[in-house]
KEKOL-379124 format. One record per residue (C-alpha): y, z, x. Coordinates in nm, 4 decimals. Layout:
BEGIN
<site north="Y" up="Z" east="X"/>
...
// end
This chain:
BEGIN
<site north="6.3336" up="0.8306" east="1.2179"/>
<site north="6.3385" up="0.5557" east="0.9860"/>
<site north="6.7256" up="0.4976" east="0.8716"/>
<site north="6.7287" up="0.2139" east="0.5880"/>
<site north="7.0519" up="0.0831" east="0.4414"/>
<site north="7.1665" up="-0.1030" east="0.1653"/>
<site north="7.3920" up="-0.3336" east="0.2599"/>
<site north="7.5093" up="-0.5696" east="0.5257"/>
<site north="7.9314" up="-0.5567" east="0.5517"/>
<site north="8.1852" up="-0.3875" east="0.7429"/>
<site north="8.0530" up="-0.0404" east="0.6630"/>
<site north="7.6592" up="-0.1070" east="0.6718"/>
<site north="7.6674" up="-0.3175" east="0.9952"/>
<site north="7.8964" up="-0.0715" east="1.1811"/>
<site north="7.6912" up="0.2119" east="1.0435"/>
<site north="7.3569" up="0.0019" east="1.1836"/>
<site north="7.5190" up="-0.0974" east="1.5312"/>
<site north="7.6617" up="0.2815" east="1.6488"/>
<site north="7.3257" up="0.4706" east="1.4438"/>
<site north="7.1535" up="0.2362" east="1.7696"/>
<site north="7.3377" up="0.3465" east="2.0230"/>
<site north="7.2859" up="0.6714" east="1.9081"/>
<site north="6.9596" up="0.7076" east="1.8675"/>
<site north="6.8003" up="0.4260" east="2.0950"/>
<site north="6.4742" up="0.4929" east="1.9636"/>
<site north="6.5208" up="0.4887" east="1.5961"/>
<site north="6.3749" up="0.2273" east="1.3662"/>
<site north="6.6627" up="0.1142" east="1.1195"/>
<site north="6.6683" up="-0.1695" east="0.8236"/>
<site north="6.9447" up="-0.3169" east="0.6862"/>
<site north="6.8612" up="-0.4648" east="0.2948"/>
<site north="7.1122" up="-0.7097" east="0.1329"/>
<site north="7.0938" up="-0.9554" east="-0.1536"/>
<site north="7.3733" up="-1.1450" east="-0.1133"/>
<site north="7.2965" up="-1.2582" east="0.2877"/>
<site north="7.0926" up="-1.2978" east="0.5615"/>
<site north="7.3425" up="-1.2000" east="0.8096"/>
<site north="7.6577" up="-1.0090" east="0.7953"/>
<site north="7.9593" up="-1.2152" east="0.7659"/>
<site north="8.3195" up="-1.1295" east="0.7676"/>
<site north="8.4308" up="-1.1397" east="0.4197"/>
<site north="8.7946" up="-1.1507" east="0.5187"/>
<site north="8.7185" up="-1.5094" east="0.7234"/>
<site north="8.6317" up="-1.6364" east="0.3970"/>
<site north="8.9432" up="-1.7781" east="0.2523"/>
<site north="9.0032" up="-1.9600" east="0.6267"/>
<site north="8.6297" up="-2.1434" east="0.5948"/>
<site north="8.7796" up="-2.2716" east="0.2106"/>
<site north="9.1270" up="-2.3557" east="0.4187"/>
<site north="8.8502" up="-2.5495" east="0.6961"/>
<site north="9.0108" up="-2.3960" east="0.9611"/>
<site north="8.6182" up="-2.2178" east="1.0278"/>
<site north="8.2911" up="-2.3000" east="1.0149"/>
<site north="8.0621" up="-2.1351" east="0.8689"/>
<site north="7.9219" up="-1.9810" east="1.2173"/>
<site north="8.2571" up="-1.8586" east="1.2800"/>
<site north="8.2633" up="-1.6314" east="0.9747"/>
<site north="7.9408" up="-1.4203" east="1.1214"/>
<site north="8.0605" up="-1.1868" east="1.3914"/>
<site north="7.7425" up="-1.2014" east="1.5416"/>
<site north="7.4738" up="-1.4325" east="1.6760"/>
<site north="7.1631" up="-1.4655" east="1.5098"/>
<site north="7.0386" up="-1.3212" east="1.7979"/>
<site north="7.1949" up="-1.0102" east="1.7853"/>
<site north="7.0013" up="-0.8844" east="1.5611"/>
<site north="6.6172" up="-0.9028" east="1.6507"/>
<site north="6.7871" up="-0.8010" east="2.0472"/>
<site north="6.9032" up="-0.4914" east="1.9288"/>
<site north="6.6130" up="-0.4173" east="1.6753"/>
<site north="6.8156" up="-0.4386" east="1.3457"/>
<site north="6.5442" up="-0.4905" east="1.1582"/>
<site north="6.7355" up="-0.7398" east="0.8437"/>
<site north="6.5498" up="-0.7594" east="0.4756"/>
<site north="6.6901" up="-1.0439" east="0.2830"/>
<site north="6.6208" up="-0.9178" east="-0.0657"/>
<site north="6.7462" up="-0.7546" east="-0.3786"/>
<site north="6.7400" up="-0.3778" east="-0.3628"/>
<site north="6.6060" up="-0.2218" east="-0.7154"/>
<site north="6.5746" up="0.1056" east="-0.7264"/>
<site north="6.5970" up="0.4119" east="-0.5042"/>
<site north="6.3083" up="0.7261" east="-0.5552"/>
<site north="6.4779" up="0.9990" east="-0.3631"/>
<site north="6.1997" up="1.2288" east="-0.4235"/>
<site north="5.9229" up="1.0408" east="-0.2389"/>
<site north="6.1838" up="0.8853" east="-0.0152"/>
<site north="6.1303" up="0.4972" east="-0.0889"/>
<site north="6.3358" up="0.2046" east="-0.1814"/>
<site north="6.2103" up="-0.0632" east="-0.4073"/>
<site north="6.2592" up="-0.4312" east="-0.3903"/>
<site north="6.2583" up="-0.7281" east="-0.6058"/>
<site north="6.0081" up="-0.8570" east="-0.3599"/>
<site north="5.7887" up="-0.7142" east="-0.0787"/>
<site north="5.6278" up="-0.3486" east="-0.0967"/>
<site north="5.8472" up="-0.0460" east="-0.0988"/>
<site north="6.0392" up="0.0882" east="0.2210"/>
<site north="5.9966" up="0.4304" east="0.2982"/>
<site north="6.2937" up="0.6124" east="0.4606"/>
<site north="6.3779" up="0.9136" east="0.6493"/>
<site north="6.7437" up="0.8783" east="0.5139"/>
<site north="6.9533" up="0.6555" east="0.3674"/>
<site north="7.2648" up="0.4841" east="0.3423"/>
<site north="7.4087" up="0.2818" east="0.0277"/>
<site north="7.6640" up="0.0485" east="0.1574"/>
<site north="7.6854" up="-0.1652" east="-0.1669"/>
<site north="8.0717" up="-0.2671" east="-0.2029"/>
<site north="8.2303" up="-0.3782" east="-0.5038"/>
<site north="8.1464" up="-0.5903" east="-0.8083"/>
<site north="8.4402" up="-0.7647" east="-0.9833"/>
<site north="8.6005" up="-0.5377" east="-1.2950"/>
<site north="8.4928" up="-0.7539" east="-1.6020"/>
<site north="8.7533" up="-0.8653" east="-1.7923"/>
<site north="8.7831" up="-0.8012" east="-2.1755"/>
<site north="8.9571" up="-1.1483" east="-2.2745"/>
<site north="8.7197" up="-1.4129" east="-2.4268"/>
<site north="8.6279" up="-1.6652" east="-2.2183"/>
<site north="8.5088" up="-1.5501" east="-1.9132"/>
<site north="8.1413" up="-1.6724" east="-1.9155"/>
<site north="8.2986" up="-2.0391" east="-1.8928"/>
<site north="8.2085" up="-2.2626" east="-1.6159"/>
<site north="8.4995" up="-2.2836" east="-1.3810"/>
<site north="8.5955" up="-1.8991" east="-1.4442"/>
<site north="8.5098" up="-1.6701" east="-1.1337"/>
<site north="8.6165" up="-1.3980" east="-0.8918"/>
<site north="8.6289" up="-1.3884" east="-0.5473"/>
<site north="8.4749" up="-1.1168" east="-0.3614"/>
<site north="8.1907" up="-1.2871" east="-0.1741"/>
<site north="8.0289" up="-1.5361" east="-0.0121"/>
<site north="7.8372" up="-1.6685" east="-0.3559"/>
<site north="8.1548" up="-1.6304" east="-0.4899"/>
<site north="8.3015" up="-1.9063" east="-0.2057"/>
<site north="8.0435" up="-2.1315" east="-0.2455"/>
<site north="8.1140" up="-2.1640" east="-0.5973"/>
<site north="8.4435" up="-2.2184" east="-0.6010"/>
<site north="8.4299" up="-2.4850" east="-0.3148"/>
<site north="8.1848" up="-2.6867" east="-0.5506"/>
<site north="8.3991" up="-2.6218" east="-0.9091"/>
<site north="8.7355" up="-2.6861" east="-0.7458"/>
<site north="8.6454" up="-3.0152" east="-0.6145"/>
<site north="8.8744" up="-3.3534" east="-0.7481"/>
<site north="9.0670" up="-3.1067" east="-0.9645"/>
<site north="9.4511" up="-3.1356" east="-1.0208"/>
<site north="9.4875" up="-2.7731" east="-1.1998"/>
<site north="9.4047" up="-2.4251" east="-1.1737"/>
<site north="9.4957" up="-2.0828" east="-1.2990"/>
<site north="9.5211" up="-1.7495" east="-1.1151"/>
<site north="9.5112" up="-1.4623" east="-1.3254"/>
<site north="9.6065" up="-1.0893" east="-1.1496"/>
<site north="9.7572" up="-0.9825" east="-0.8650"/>
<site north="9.7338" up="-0.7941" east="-0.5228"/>
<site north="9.5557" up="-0.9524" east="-0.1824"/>
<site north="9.2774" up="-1.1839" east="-0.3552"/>
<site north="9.5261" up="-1.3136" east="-0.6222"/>
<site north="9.7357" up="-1.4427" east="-0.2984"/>
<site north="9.4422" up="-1.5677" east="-0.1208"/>
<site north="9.3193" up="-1.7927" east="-0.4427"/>
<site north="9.6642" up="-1.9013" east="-0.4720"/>
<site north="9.6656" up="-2.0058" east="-0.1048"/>
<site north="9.3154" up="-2.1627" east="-0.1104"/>
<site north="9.3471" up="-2.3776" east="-0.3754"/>
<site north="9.7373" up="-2.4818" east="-0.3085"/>
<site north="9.5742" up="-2.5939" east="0.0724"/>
<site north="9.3987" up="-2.8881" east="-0.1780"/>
<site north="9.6808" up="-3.0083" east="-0.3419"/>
<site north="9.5971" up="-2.8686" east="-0.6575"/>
<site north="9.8813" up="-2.7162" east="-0.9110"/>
<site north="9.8289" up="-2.3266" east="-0.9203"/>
<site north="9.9921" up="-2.0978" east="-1.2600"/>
<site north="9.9440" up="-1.7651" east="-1.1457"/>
<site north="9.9749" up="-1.5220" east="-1.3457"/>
<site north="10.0701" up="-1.1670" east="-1.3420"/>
<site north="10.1285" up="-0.9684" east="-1.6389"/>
<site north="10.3471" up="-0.6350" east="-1.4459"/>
<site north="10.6940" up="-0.6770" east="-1.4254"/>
<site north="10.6617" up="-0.7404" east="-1.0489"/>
<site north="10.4591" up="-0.8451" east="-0.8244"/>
<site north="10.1904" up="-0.6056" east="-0.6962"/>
<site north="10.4280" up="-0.3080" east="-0.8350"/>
<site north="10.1924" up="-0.0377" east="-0.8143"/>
<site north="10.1974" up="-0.0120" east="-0.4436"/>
<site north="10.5421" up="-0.1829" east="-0.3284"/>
<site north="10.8819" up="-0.0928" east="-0.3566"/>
<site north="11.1066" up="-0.3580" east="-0.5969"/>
<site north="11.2732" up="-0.5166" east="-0.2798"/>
<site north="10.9025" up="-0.6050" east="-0.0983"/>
<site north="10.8087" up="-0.7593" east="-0.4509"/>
<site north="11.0951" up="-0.9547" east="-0.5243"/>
<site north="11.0826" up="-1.1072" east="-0.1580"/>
<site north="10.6763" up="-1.1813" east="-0.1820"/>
<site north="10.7685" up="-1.3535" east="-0.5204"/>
<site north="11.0753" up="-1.5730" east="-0.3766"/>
<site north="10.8248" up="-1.6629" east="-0.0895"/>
<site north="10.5773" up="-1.7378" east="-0.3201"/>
<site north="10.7429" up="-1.9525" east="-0.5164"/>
<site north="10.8958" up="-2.1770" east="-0.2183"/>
<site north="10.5831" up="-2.2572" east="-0.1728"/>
<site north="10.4846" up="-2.4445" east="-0.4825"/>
<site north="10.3559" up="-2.1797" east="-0.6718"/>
<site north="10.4234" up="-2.1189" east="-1.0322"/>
<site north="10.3841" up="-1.7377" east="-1.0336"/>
<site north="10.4593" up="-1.5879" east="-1.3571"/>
<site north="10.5173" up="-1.2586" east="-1.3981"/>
<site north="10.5158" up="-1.0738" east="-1.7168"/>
<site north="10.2279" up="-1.2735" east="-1.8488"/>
<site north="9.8928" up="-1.1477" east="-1.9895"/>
<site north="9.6355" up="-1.3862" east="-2.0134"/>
<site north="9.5035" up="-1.3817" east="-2.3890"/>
<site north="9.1941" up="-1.6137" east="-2.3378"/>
<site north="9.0364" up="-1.8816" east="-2.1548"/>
<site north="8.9762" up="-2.1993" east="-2.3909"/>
<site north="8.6382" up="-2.4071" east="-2.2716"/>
<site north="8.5476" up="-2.7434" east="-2.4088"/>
<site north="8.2238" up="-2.9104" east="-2.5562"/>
<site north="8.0162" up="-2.9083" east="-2.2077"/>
<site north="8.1278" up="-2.5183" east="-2.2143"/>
<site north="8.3452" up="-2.5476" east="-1.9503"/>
<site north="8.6861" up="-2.4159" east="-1.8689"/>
<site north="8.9951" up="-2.6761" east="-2.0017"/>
<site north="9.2975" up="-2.4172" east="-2.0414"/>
<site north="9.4419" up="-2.0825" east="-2.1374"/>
<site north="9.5998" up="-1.9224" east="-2.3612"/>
<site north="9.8354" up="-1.6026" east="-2.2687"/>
<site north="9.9492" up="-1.3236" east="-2.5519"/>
<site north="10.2467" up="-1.5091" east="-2.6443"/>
<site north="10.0709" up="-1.7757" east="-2.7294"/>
<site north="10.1664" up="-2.0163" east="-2.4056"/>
<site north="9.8599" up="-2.2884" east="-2.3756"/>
<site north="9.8465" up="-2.3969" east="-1.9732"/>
<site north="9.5932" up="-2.6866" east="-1.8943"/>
<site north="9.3668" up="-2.5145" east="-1.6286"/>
<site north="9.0217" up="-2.6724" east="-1.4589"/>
<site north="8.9153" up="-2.3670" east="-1.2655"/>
<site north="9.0499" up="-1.9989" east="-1.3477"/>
<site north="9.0538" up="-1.7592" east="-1.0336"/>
<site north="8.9916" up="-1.3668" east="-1.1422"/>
<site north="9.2012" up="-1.1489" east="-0.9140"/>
<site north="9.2432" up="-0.8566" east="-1.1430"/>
<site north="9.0480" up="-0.6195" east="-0.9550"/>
<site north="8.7374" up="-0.4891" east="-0.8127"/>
<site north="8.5441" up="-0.1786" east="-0.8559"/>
<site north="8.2323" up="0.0242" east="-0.6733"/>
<site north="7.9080" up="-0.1191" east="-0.7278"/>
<site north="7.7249" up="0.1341" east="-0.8429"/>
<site north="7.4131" up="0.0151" east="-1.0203"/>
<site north="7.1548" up="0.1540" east="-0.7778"/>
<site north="7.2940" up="0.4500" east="-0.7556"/>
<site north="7.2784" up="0.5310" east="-1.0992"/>
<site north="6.9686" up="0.3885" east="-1.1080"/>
<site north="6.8482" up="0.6819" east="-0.8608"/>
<site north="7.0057" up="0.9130" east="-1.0422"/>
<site north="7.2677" up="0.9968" east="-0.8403"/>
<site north="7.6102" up="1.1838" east="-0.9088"/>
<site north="7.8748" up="0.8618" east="-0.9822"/>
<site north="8.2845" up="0.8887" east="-1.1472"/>
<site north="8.4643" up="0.6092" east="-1.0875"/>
<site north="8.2186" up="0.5495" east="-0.7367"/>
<site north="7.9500" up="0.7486" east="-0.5776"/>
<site north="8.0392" up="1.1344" east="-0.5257"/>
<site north="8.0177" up="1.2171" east="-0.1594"/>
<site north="8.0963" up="1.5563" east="0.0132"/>
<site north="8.2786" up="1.5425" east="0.3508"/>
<site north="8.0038" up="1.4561" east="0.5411"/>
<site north="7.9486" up="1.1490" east="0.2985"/>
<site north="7.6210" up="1.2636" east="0.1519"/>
<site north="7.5701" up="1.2275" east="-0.1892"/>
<site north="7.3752" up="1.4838" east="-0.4501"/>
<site north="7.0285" up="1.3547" east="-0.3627"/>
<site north="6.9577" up="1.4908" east="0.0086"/>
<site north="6.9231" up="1.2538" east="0.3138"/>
<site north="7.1180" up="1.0087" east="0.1015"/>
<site north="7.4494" up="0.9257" east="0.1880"/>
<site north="7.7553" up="0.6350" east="0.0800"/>
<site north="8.0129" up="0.4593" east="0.2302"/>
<site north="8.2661" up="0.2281" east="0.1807"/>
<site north="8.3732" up="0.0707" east="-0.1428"/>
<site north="8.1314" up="0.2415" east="-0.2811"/>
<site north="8.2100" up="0.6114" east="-0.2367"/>
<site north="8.4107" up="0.8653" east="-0.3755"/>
<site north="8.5194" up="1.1507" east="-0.2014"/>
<site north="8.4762" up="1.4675" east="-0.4142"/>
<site north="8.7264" up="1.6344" east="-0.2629"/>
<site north="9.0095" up="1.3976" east="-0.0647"/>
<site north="9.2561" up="1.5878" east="0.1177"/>
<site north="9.5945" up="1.6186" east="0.0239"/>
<site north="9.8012" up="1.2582" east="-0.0184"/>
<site north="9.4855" up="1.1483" east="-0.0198"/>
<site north="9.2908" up="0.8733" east="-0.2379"/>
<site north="8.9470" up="0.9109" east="-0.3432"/>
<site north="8.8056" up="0.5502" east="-0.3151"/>
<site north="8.8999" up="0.3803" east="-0.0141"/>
<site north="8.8432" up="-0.0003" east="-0.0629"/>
<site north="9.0016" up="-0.1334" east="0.2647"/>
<site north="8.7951" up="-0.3339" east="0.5407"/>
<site north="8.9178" up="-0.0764" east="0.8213"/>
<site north="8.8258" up="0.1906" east="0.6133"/>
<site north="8.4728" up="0.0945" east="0.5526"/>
<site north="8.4701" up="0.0509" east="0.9096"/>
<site north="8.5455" up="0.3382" east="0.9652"/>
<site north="8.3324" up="0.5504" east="0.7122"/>
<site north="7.9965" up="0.3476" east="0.9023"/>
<site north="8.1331" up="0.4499" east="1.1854"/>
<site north="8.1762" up="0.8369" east="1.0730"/>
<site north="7.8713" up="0.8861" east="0.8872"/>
<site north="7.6509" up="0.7045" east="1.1578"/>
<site north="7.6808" up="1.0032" east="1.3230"/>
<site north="7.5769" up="1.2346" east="1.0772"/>
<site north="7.2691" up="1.0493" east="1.0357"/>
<site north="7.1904" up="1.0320" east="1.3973"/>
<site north="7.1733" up="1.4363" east="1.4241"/>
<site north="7.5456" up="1.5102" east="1.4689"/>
<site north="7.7031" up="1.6341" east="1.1556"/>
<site north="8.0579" up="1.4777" east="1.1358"/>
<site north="8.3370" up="1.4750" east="0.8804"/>
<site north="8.5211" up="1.1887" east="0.7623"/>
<site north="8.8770" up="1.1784" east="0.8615"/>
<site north="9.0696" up="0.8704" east="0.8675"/>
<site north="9.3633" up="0.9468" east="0.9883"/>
<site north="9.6922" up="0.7978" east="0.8909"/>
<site north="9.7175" up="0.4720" east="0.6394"/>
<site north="9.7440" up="0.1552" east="0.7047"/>
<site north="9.6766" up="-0.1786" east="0.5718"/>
<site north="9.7516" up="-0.5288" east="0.6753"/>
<site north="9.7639" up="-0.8688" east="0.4802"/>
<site north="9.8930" up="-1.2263" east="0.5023"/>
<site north="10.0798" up="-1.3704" east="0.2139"/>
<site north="10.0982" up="-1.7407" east="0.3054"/>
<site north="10.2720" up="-1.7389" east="0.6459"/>
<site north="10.3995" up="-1.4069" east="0.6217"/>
<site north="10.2644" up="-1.1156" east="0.7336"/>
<site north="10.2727" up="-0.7623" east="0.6121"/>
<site north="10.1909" up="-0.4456" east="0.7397"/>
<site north="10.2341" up="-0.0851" east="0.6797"/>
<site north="10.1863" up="0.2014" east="0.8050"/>
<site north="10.2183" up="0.5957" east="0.6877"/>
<site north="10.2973" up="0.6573" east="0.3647"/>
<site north="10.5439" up="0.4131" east="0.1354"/>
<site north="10.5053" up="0.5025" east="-0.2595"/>
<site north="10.6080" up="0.1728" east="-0.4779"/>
<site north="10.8492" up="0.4515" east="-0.6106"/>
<site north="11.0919" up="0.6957" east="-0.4997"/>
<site north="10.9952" up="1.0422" east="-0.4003"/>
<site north="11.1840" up="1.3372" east="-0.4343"/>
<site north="11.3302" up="1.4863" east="-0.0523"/>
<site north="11.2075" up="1.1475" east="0.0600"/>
<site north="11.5060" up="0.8733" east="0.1723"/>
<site north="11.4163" up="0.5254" east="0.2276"/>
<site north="11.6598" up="0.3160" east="0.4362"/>
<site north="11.5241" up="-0.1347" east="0.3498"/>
<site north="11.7267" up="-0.3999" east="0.5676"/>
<site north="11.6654" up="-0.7845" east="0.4723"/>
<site north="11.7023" up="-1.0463" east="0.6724"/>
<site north="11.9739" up="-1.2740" east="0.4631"/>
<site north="11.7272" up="-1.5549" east="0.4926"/>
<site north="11.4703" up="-1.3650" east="0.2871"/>
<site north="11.1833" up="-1.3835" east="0.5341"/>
<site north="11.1992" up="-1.0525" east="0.7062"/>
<site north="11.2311" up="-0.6754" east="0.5599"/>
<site north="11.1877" up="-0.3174" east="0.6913"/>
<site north="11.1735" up="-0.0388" east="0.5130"/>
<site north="11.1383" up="0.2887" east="0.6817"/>
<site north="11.0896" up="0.6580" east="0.4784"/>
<site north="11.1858" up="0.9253" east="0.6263"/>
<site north="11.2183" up="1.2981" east="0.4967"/>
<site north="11.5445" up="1.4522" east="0.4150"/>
<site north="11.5324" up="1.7453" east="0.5685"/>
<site north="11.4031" up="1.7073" east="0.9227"/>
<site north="11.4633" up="1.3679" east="0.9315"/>
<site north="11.1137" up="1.3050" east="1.0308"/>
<site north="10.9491" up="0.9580" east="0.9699"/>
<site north="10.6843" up="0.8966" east="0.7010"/>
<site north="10.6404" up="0.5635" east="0.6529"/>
<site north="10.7173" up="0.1578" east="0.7423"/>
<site north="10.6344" up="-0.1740" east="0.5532"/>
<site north="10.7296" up="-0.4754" east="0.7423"/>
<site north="10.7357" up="-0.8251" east="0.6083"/>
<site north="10.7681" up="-1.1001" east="0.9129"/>
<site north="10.8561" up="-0.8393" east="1.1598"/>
<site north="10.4715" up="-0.7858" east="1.3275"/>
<site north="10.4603" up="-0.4214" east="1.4559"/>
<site north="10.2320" up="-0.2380" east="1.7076"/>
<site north="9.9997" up="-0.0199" east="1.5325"/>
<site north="9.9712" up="0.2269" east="1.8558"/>
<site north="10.2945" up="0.2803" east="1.8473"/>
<site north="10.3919" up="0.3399" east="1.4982"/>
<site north="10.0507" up="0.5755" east="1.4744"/>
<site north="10.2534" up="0.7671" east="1.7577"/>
<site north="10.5325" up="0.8039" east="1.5708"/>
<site north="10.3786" up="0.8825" east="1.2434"/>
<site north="10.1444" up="1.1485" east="1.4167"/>
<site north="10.4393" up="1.3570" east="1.6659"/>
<site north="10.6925" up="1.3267" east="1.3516"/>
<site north="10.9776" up="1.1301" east="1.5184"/>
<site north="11.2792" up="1.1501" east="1.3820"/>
<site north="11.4527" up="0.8792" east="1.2190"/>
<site north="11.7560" up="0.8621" east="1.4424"/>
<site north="11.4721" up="0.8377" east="1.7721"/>
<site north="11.2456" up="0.5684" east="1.5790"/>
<site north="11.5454" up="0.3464" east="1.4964"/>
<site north="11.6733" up="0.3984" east="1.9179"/>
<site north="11.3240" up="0.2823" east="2.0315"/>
<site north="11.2369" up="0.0239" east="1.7641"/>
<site north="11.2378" up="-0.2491" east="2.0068"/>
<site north="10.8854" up="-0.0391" east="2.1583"/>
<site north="10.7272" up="-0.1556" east="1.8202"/>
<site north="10.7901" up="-0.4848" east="1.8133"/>
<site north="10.5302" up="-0.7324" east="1.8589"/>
<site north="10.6559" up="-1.0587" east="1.8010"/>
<site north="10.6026" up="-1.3117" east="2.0892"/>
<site north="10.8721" up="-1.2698" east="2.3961"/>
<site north="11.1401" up="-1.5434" east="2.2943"/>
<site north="11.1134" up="-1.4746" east="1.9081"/>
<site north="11.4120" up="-1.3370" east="1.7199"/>
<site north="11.4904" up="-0.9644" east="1.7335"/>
<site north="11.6416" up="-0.7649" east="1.4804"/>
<site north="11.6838" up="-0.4318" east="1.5885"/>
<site north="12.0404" up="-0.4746" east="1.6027"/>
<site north="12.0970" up="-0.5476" east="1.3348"/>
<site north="11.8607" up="-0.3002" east="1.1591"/>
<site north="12.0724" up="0.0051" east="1.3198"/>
<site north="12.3932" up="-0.1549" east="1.2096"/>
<site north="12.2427" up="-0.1289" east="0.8674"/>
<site north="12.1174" up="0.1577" east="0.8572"/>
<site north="12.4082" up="0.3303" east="0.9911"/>
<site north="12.5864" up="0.1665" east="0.6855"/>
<site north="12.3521" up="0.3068" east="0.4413"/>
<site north="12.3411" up="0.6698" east="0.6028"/>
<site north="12.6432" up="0.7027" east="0.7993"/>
<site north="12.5595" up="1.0854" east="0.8819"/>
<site north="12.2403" up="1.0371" east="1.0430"/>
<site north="12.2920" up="1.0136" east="1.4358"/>
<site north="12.0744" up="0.6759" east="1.6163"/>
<site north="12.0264" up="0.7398" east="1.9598"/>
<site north="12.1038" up="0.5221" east="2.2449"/>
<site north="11.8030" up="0.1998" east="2.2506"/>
<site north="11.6432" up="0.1532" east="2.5739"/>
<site north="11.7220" up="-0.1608" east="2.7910"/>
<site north="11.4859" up="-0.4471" east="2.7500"/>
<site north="11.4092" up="-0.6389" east="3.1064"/>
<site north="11.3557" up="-1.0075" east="3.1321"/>
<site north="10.9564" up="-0.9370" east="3.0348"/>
<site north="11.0800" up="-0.7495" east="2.7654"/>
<site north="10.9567" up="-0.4080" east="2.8800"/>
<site north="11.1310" up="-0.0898" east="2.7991"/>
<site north="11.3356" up="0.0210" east="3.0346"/>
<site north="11.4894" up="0.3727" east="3.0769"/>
// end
């Protein structure tokens, strides 16, 4: 069997490393454009920071890939003929393939202000993307952000690391309001702002204003507010890259339409990752997944499928994890940015605005649904435990102290998060917490 893939990430590399181990004696290619290796595209921001180099963004040796007979194609895939089986490239002769994988990620949405074909305007969504903004960005004093969510905060970050003045703009009410409750934003904007960032909210960009050379020199929002601005970050959002496979013909919405076995209308061809779209999510569920973890995840899933053993997707209960600055965030179940009906949701804050909890729950059995956590690092195991048997609220809040994972002499706020929440729903019984020994196991 000849397995070819399009694309060298998360979800192509994973898909490439387990399709080996489970067929030993298959011959598989792995086709990218964009690098010769894979690279970890969240280690990205940290090689701007210099905190890496770039050998510590690739995963794997150079080695790796010739030991384990990864066959890698650095080129531009073109076109996909699904009736005789063969990919094109831009250069080289055609592969032929007994099936197929496109792994091809996301392309930057295009915005539909003027101005965005300036030099010093980008996105940020690969390594190309890096490399261009470490060469615009040098000996500059300001910059504009423009959108919000995780890549808005890592531009932010990056180019605040070089002294430079960042306006970042957001034009919701709140910060990143489609997926967090009010409280979470409001604290990620306070903490943004201590740190030297002038994040407006409210504020749509109108258009980016270049000068003679044709090169970025300011903006201009819908209210008519001109801000000086050398380089322009895009952060306002990313969508499936689906050029080849409409080139092939293949069934595409808003990504490429996959069953549950993540094969898409043309036989032997499947998708995964930030590419796909499930046809038919389950319930709760959304139809393009464009986390790291999840693209993981999907290679990992449909590896199998290829290799001989049919397997469905399932991935099992959310997650996600970011960094904002120096504080972390994590969640994990199920936490709208608004409120459900026979949901409660119980939020302490740490009066020093550095720490939050918020834990969902349903009303009727009292069964946990969800957690975000801002500063308070929490085991995943644990919580997926929780999540998965149903645990009452009353039991979760008893046996918080199992979840923490802060080091052994850091704060800890479980106290205080039971006093709290006894405040807010004085009806709701919290059993007894477990004794913590000097190593700070649970004891019983």
């Amino acid at each position: 069997m000849h397995l070819v893939i399009i694309g060298n990430g998360i979800t192509g590399v994973t898909a490439a490393i387990t399709a080996r181990r489970l067929a030993p004696a298959a011959r598989i290619t792995l086709v990218s454009a964009e690098s010769a290796h894979h690279y970890s595209r969240p280690a990205l921001m940290y090689l701007y920071l210099g905190h890496l180099r770039y050998a510590d963004v690739k995963p794997y040796e150079d080695w790796f890939w010739a030991e384990n007979r990864l066959e890698l194609v650095h080129a531009e895939a073109t076109g996909v003929d699904t009736a005789a089986r063969t990919v094109q490239l831009a250069t080289g002769p055609a592969l032929a393939y007994d099936k197929l994988l496109l792994a091809t990620g996301s392309v930057m949405r295009q915005p539909t202000w003027p101005g965005p074909q300036l030099a010093g305007v980008q996105g940020f969504i690969g390594l190309p993307d890096l490399e261009r903004m470490s060469r615009d960005t040098q000996r500059i004093g300001r910059a504009v952000v423009v959108g919000g969510g995780l890549i808005g905060v890592e531009l932010a970050e990056m180019l605040h690391s070089r002294g430079i003045h960042v306006t970042w703009l957001v034009r919701e009410a709140r910060y990143w309001q489609s997926v967090l409750p009010p409280a979470e934003s409001a604290l990620l904007a306070a903490h943004i702002r201590r740190h030297g960032i002038d994040f407006q909210e409210n504020t749509e960009l109108g258009e980016v204003l270049g000068d003679a050379r044709g090169r970025v020199r300011a903006v201009r929002t819908t209210t008519g507010q001109e801000l000086p601005a050398e380089w322009v970050g895009v952060a306002t959002g990313v969508q499936p890259n689906l050029t080849l496979a409409r080139a092939a013909g293949l069934a595409t919405d808003r990504g490429i339409l996959v069953d549950a076995l993540l094969e898409t209308s043309a036989p032997g061809v499947y998708a995964a990752g930030d590419c796909a779209q499930h046809r038919q999510p389950p319930p709760g569920e959304v139809a393009v997944e464009q986390l790291w973890y999840t693209g993981r995840m999907q290679g990992e899933t449909v590896a199998h499928t290829l290799c001989g053993h049919p397997t469905v997707y399932r991935r099992g209960q959310w997650f996600n994890s970011a960094k904002f600055f120096n504080l972390e965030y994590q969640t994990y179940g199920r936490v709208p940015a608004q409120p459900v009906a026979g949901i409660a949701s119980f939020c302490w804050q740490h009066p020093n605005g550095k720490h939050l909890l918020r834990l969902n729950f349903e009303e009727s059995d009292q069964a946990v649904t969800g957690v975000n956590a801002l500063g308070l690092r929490q085991r995943q195991d644990v919580w997926e435990g929780w999540l998965r048997e149903k645990t009452p609220i009353g039991n979760v809040l008893a046996q918080l102290a199992a979840a923490n994972f802060d080091p052994e002499f850091a704060r800890q706020h479980e106290p205080a998060i039971r006093r709290e929440f006894t405040r807010q729903f004085p009806t709701i019984a919290v059993g007894k917490p477990r004794r913590r020994g000097l190593l700070g196991l649970q004891l019983g």
